[in-house]
Every structure is written in structure tokens, then in C-alpha cells.
C-alpha positions in Angstrom: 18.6 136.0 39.0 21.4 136.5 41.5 23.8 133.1 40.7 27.3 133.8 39.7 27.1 130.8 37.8 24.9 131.7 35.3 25.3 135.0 35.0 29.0 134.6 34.3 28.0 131.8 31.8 25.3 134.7 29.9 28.2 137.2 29.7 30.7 135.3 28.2 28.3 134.5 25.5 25.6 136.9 25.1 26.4 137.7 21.7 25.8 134.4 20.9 22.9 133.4 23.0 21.2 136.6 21.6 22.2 135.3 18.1 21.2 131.9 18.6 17.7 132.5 20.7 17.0 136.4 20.0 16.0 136.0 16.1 12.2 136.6 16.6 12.7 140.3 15.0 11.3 140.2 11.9 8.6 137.4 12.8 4.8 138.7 12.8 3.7 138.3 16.4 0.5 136.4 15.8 3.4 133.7 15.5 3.4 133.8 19.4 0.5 132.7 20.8 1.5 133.0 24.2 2.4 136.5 23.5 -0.9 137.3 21.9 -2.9 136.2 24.3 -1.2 138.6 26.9 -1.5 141.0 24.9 -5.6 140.4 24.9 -5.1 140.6 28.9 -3.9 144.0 28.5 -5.3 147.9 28.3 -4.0 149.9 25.1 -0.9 151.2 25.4 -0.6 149.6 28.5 2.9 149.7 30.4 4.3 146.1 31.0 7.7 145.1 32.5 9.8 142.4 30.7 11.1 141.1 33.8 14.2 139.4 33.0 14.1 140.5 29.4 17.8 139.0 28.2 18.6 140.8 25.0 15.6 142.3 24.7 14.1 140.4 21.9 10.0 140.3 23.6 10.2 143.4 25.2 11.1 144.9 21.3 8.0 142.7 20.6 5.9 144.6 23.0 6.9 147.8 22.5 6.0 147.4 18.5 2.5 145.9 19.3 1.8 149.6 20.9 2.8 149.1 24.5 5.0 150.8 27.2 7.9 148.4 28.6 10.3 148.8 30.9 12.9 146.1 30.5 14.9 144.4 33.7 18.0 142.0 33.7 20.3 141.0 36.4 23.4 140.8 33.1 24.9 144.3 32.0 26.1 142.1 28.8 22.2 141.0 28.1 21.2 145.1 29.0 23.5 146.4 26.3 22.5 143.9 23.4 19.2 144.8 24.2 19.7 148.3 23.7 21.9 148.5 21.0 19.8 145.9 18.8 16.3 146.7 20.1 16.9 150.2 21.4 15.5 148.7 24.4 16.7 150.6 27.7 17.0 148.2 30.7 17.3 148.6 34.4 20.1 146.2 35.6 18.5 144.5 38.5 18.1 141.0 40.1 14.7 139.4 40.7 14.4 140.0 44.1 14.8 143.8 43.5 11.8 144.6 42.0 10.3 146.9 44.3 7.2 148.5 42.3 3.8 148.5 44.1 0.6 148.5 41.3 2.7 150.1 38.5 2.5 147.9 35.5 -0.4 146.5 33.8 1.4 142.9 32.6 4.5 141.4 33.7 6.1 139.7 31.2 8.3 136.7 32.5 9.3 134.5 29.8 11.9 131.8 30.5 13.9 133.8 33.1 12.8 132.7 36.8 13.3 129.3 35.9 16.8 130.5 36.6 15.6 131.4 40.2 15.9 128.8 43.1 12.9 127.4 44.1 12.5 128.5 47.6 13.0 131.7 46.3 10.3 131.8 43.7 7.4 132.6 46.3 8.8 135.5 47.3 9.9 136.8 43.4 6.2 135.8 42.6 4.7 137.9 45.6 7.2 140.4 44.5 5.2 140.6 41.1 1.7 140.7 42.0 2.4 143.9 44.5 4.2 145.1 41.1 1.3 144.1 39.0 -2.4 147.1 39.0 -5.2 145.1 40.1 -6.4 143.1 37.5 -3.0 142.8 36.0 -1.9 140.2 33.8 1.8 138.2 34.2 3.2 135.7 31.6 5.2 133.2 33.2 7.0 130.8 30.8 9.5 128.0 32.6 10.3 124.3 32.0 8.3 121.3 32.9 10.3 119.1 35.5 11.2 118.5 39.1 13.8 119.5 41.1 17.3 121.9 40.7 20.5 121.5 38.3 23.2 123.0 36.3 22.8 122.7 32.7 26.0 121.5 30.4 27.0 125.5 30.5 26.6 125.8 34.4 23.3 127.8 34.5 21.3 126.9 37.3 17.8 125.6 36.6 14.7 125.2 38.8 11.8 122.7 37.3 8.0 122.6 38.3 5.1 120.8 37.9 2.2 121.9 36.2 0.7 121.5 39.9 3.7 122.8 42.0 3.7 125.7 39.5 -0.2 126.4 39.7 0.0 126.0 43.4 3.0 128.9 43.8 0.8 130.9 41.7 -2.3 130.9 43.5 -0.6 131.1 46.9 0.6 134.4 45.4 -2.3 135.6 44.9 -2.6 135.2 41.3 -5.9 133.8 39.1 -5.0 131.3 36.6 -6.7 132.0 33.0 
């Protein structure tokens, strides 16, 4: 995520976002279905980027399960509530930065391209298979819906369809499980 827009909008209220959407601490993880089912997709102790990883809440999650994670977010405010609640280190970095070739064995993007535009996203999801080791897995969580706005706050959303979503994912390269 590169737009001013929303990443002024997630460092004026980090604190609260974190506060407000963050609280999945002290929750078991089999309560995250999505999250376990990564987690079958992946090699003990695997290492897995949290790409996008706001305060740091899921890569805390993964790192507790047993794993590696490297954490990534374009806001300095998110980076520092994920390291001083999660002790989570995290490279400050927009999407299109990613630069890895087959280092990580899951990818990890839950809710944070959505805030990517759309003509962007085939590039940001090429960007993560080359990232991904073959056979690699990648979580991609983002909302249902078509087209691009600005929320109530100002963040910039981009919506897909199941089928527009499926189809970005294949043409990346990616096999749908």
C-alpha cells in the first residue's frame, strides 16, 4: 500500500485500530479457520511473511503456532505497535517492494491488498508467487464487491469478485485449494 490517503488515516489512529481490530491475542487459533488451514499448507517451522501485517496481531499468531515470520507494512505507526505489543520486528515497505525470489514458504496476506488499486494487484500478486518456494502456500483475505472507493475514514478500497479474484490468481500463477 502506497496511498497517502490511507496511510495517513492508519497513523493517526493506529492505536485505536490496533485496539479495536488487533484483540485476537489471547484467542486459541483453532478459532481461525482460515489461519489453520494455512498453517496445514505449510512445512514445520516454516518461514512465512505477513505481508502487510498492521499491528502485528497474525504474524504474533504465527510465530506462536511454531513458525518463522518476517512481518512487512508500508505504516511506521502499524511497525511500532507491532513490535512493542507483539515483539514483532517489521520491515517498513510498500507492496510493490517485495523483492524476494523463492524465500518463504507461505505468504500471509490477510485484509491488506484490498487497500491496493486494482490494476496494481497483478503485478503485487506476481510479486508474491516469485517470493513464494515452489509449492508455497499464500492467504489472501479481501472484500467481496466490485469496483474502487474511499471508505467514511478515506482509506482507499479495491473490491473483487469471487471470479475476478480467482481469475487474478491463476493468471499469477497460483493453484486455488
Amino acid at each position: 500500500m502506497s496511498d497517502k490517503d490511507t496511510l495517513a488515516v492508519y497513523a493517526k489512529a493506529a492505536g485505536d485500530y490496533a485496539d479495536r481490530f488487533a484483540r485476537i491475542e489471547d484467542a486459541d487459533v483453532d478459532q481461525f479457520s482460515d489461519l489453520t488451514a494455512f498453517f496445514a499448507l505449510l512445512p514445520d517451522e516454516g518461514l512465512v511473511l505477513d505481508f502487510g501485517c498492521g499491528p502485528g496481531q497474525w504474524a504474533a499468531k504465527i510465530r506462536d503456532a511454531g513458525y518463522r515470520v518476517d512481518g512487512m507494512d508500508a505504516s511506521p505507526e502499524m511497525a511500532a505497535l507491532a513490535k512493542e505489543r507483539f515483539d514483532v520486528d517489521v520491515t517498513i515497505a510498500t507492496f510493490d517492494q517485495l523483492e524476494a525470489v523463492e524465500v518463504y514458504d507461505g505468504i500471509w496476506a490477510n485484509f491488506s491488498l484490498l487497500h491496493a488499486p486494482k490494476a496494481e494487484m497483478p503485478h503485487h500478486l506476481s510479486r508474491i508467487h516469485h517470493a513464494l518456494k515452489p509449492g508455497g502456500a499464500f492467504h489472501i483475505g479481501t472484500k467481496l464487491g466490485e469496483g474502487e472507493q474511499r471508505d467514511h475514514l478515506g482509506r482507499f478500497y479495491s473490491y473483487y469478485t469471487e471470479d475476478e479474484l480467482t481469475g487474478l490468481l491463476q493468471g499469477a500463477g497460483f493453484t486455488l485449494v
